[in-house]
N, C-alpha and C positions, 0 to 999 in steps of 0.2 A: 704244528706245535705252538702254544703258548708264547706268544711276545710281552713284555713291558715296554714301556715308550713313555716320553712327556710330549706335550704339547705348548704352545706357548701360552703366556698367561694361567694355565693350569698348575696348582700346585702341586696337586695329585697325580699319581703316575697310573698311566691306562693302560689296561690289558686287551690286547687282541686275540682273541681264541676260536675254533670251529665249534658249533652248539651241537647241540644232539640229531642238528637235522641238515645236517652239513654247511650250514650259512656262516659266512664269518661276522664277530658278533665285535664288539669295543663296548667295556666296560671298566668303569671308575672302580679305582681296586681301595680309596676310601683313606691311601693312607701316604702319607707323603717317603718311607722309606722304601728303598728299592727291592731289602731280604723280604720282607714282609708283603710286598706289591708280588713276587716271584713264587713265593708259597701261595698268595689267594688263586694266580694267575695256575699252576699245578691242580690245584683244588678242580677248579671250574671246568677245567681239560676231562680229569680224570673224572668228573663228575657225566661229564658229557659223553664219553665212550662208555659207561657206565650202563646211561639210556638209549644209548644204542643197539647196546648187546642185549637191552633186556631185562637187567641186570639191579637196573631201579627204574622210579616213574619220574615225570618231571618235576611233580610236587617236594620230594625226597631230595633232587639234585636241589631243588630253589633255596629249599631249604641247609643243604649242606652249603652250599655258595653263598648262605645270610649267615652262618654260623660263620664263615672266613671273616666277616666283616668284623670290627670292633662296636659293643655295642653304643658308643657315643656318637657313632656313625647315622645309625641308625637312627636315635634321638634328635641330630639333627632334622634329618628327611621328614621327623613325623612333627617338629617344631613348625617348620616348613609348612606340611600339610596343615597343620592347627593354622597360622596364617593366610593360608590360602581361603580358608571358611570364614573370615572375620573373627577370629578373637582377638582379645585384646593385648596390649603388651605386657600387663599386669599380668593377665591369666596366664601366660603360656613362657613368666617367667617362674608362675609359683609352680609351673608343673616341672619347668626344669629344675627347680631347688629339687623337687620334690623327689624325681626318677633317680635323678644325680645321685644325690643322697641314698640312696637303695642301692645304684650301682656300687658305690664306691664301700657302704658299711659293710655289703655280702659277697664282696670279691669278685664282680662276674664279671667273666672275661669273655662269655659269649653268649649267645639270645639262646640256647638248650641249657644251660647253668640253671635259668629262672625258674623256681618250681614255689611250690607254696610254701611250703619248710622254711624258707628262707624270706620271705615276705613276710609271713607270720611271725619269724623271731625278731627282726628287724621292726618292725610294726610295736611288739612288746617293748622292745627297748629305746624307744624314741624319744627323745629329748627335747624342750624347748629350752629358749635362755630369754631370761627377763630383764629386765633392769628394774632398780629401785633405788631411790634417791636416799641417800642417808643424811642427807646434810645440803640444804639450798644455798643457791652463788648469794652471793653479797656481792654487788656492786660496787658499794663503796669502798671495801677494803681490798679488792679484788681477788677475796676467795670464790675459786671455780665449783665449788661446791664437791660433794664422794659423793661416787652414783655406784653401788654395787650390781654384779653382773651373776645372777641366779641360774642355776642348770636343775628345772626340775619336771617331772615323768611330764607327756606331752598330755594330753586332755585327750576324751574318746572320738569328742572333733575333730580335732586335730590329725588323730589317726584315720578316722575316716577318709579326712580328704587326701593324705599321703595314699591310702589305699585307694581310693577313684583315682588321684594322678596315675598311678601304675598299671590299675586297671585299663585306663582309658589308653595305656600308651602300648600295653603287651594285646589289648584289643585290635590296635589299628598293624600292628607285627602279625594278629593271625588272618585279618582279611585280608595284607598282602601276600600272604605264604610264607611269609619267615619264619613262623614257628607254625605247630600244629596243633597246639590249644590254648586257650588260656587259664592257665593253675590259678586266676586272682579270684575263679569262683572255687574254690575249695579254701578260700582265708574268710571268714567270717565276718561280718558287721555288725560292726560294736553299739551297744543300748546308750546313745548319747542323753539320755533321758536321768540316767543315774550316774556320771557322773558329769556335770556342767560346771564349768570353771567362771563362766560370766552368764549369770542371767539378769536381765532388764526386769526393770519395773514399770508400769503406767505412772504418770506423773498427775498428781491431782490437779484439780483446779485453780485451787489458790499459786501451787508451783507453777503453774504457766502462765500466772496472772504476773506473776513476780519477777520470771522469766521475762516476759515480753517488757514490762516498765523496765529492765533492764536493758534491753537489750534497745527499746527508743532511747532512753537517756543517751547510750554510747552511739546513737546513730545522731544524735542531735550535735552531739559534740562533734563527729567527722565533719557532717553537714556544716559547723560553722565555723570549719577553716576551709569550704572550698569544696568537700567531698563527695560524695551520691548519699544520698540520704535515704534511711527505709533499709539498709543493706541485710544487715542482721535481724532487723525486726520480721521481715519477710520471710527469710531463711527459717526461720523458727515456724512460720506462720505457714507457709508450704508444707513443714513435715510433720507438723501437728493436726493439722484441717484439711491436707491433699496425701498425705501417707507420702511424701516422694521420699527417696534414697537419695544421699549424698551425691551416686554417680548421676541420679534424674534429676537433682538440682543444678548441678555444673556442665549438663546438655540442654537444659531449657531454654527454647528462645524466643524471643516475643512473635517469632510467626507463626510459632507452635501454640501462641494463648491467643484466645477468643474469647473479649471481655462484655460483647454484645450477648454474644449465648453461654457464657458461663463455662467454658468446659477448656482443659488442658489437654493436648497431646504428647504423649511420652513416646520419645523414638528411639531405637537402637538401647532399650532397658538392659535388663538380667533375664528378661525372656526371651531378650532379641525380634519383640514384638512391637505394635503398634497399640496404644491402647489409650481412648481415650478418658478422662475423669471429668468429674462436675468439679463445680470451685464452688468453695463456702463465702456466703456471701461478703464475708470478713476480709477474706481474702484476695475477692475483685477489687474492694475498696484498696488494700496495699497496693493492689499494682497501677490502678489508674491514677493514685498518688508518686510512685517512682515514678513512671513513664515519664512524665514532662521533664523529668528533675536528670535524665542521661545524660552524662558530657555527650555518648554516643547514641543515636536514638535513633538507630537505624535497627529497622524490621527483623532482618539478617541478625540483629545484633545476639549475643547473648544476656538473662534477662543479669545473672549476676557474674559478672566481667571478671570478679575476683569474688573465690571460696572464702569462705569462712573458715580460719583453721583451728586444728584439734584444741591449741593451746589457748586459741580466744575462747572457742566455747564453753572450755573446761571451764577459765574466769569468769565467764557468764554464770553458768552453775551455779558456781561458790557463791558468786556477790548476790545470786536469788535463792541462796539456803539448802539446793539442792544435793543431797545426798543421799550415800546409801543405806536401804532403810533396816529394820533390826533382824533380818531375816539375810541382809547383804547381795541385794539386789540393787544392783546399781541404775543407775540412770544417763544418758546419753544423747544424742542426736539420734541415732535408730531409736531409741525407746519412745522418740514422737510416736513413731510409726503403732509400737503397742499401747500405746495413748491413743490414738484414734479409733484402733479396734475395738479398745475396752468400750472406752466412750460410746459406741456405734451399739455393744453387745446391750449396754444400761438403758439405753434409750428404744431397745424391743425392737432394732434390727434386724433382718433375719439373716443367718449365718453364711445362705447364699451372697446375699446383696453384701457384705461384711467384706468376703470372698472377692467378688468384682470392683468393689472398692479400693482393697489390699490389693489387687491385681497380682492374687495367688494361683496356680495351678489346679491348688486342688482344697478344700476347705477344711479339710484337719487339718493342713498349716497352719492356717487361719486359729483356726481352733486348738492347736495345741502351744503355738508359741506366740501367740499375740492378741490372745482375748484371755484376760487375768481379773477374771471377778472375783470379788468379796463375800465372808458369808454373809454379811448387811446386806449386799445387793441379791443373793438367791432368795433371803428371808423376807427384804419386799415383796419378790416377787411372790414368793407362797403365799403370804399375807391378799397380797392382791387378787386372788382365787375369789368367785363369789363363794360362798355360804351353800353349802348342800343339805338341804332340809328330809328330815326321814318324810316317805310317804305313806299315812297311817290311813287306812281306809276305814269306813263306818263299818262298827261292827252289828252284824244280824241280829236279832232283838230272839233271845231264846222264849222256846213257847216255855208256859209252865210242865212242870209238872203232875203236879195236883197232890203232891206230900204235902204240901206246904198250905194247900186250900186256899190258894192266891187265886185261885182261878176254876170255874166251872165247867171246862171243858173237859172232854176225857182229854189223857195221855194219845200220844201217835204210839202207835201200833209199831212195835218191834221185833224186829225177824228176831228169833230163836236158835239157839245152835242146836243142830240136830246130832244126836248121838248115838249112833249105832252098836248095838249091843247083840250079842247070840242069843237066842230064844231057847233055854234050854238043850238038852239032848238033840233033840231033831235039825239043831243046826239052821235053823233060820234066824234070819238078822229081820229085826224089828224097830222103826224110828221111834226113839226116847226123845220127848221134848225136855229143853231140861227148866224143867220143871224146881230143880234145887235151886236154877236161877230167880227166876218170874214165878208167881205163883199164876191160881188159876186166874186170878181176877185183875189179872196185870204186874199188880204189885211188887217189888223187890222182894227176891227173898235173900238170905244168907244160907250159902249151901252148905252144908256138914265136909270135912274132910274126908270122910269115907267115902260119902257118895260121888266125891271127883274122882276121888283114886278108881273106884270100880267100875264108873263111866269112862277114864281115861286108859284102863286096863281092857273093856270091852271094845274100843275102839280100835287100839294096836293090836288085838287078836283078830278083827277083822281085815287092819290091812293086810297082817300078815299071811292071813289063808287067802285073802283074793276073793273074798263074800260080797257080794253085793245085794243091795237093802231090797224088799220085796216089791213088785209094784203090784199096788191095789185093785187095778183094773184085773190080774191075773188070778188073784188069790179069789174073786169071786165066784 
């Protein structure tokens, strides 16, 4: 029979029970009350004389014994597991917002509850909340400023990745047997294409001329009470001319850069790969100017010790004019990154090399959210086509004909349509040259309407009876 027990330190009470194969098993019943530890502990018993008798399989019992459990249980275990593979602590809390969020809008009370129906309606009805500032602090009087708090439909991104959280978590529930499919491929995925709530722009050149004299002014100023100098300016200068990501600038470190050969290594990305890049020659120049200038200059070091944050950047922006453009396309720290693709696409990159550069997966990435030509720029390139010239060959010199007595040759000799006509009653076919053409002496002639019609009428009476013309050698 079924026992409950604690142990010490344990806050969860264990059940001891016989399995299907007579072995005594001890298992975490998942839940710190004793009624409820009592019922999983019945469950798991009757589950196992079950497959004893026959009666069910093991896969049927595992699964009724994961349905005891409560499913936040279970979320843990596969938290757990996402930790155990290296993600990050970011990642594996948005997927807990994410499951959380789905358990608690569609009621489920246990891992067979899950079906598509219910992921799908929840998915429709998703919500984000925004903030928007209605009124900035004033420091000096010490108003805190109204910030309103917005509740509106969540974006088709948004959704998506709510649906890969859930996806990836009722995935890892049927590789271990807890459930027996996964319903998240019967909910569909959404055309992120038509409706996008933020899209980037490439940022011209004069903006990142303006951008960077801003962003040295403000490093000049840290610099001359004491500070690391180049901080910002680099930062800018990495994600424009190296594509890096915010997370690839705040893992950079100078054992990772190689200013002899030019090239950066990026470890532990959003690929979770190794990957190395060239450096624009712009760019060596920034850092062999930091380097001397580190309170810390150690190899091991990191190259920038402290991020640049949202709200500096934003200032940066503004104070270089940067905004969004009449189409409402904003512009950002990632939009470096589609500033370098464009840039790469104008300059007759080729879309693979674009691709390895972007340190994409696959090159419609590339090519659909981060290479944004102009039709200025397709219409050079048309423009720049050479010129395709028709090729007119010499034309044959006609001989005369001699209507015209331009010339003393006779005319060339022209075959004749031969026209086979009945010979009378006796039914022989005789060749008519036609003569209403050509006359005897070459010459053109105009033939009468009659005499086509009656050549064209002797001709289709002979195909139709099946005559064929005489031959002369016989008729002798």
């Amino acid at each position: 029979m079924a026992t409950v027990y604690k142990r010490k330190g344990r806050r969860n009470w264990l059940i001891g029970y016989t399995d299907e194969r007579g072995k005594p098993r001890e298992r975490s019943s998942g839940t710190t009350e004793r009624k409820a530890a009592e019922l999983i502990a019945r469950k798991l018993e009757a589950d196992a004389v079950l497959i004893r008798k026959g009666f069910a399989t093991h896969a049927q019992a595992e699964r009724r014994a994961a349905d005891a459990i409560p499913p936040d249980r279970h979320l843990a275990e596969y938290l757990d597991w996402c930790k155990a593979k290296g993600q990050s602590d970011l990642h594996r809390a948005n997927k807990r917002s994410a499951i959380e969020r789905y358990l608690d809008s569609a009621g489920i009370a246990k891992l067979s509850a899950i079906d598509a129906t219910s992921i799908g309606a929840h998915l429709r009805d998703l919500t984000v909340k925004r903030t928007r500032r209605t009124r900035k602090a004033n420091q000096r009087t010490g108003d805190p400023g109204e910030v309103k708090i917005l509740t509106e439909p969540a974006s088709t991104r948004t959704r998506n990745a709510h649906r890969a959280a859930i996806g990836g978590f009722l995935n890892w529930c049927r590789r271990t047997g807890r459930i027996e499919a996964n319903p998240i491929a019967m909910v569909p995925i959404g055309d992120e294409r038509r409706d996008r709530k933020l899209v980037r722009r490439a940022l011209t050149e004069d903006e990142l001329s303006r951008l960077l004299s801003v962003a040295r002014d403000a490093d000049a100023k840290v610099g001359g009470k004491g500070g690391v100098r180049g901080r910002r300016e680099l930062w800018y200068l990495l994600a424009a001319l190296s594509g890096l990501r915010r997370g690839d600038l705040l893992r950079l470190r100078w054992s990772d850069v190689d200013l002899a050969e030019g090239i950066a290594v990026i470890r532990d990305g959003k690929a979770k790969r190794e990957d190395a890049i060239p450096l624009h020659p712009q760019v060596i120049e920034a850092l062999r100017e930091r380097w001397p200038k580190l309170v810390v200059g150690t190899p091991t070091g990191k190259v920038f010790p402290e991020q640049v944050a949202h709200a500096t950047r934003r200032r940066d922006f503004a104070a270089a004019g940067i905004k969004p453009d009449a189409e409402g396309r904003v512009a950002d720290l990632h939009a470096l990154r589609s500033t370098l693709a464009t840039s790469l696409a104008k300059s007759g990159t080729p879309l693979q090399v674009t691709q390895r550069i972007m340190r994409h997966s696959s090159y419609r990435t590339t090519e659909r959210h981060y290479v944004a030509l102009k039709l200025t720029d397709t219409r050079g390139a048309v423009e720049g086509l050479p010129r395709i010239e028709p090729n007119r060959p010499k034309r044959e010199e006609t001989r005369a004909t001699g209507t015209d007595g331009a010339s003393d040759h006779p005319p060339t000799a022209v075959k004749t349509p031969v026209i086979l006509a009945r010979n009378g009653a006796s039914g022989r076919v005789s060749s008519r040259s036609a003569q209403s053409v050509f006359g005897d002496d070459g010459s053109a002639q105009t033939p009468t309407g009659a005499r086509v019609r009656v050549a064209m009428r002797d001709a289709a009476e002979v195909e139709r009876k099946g005559l064929e013309p005489s031959t002369p050698s016989l008729q002798s």
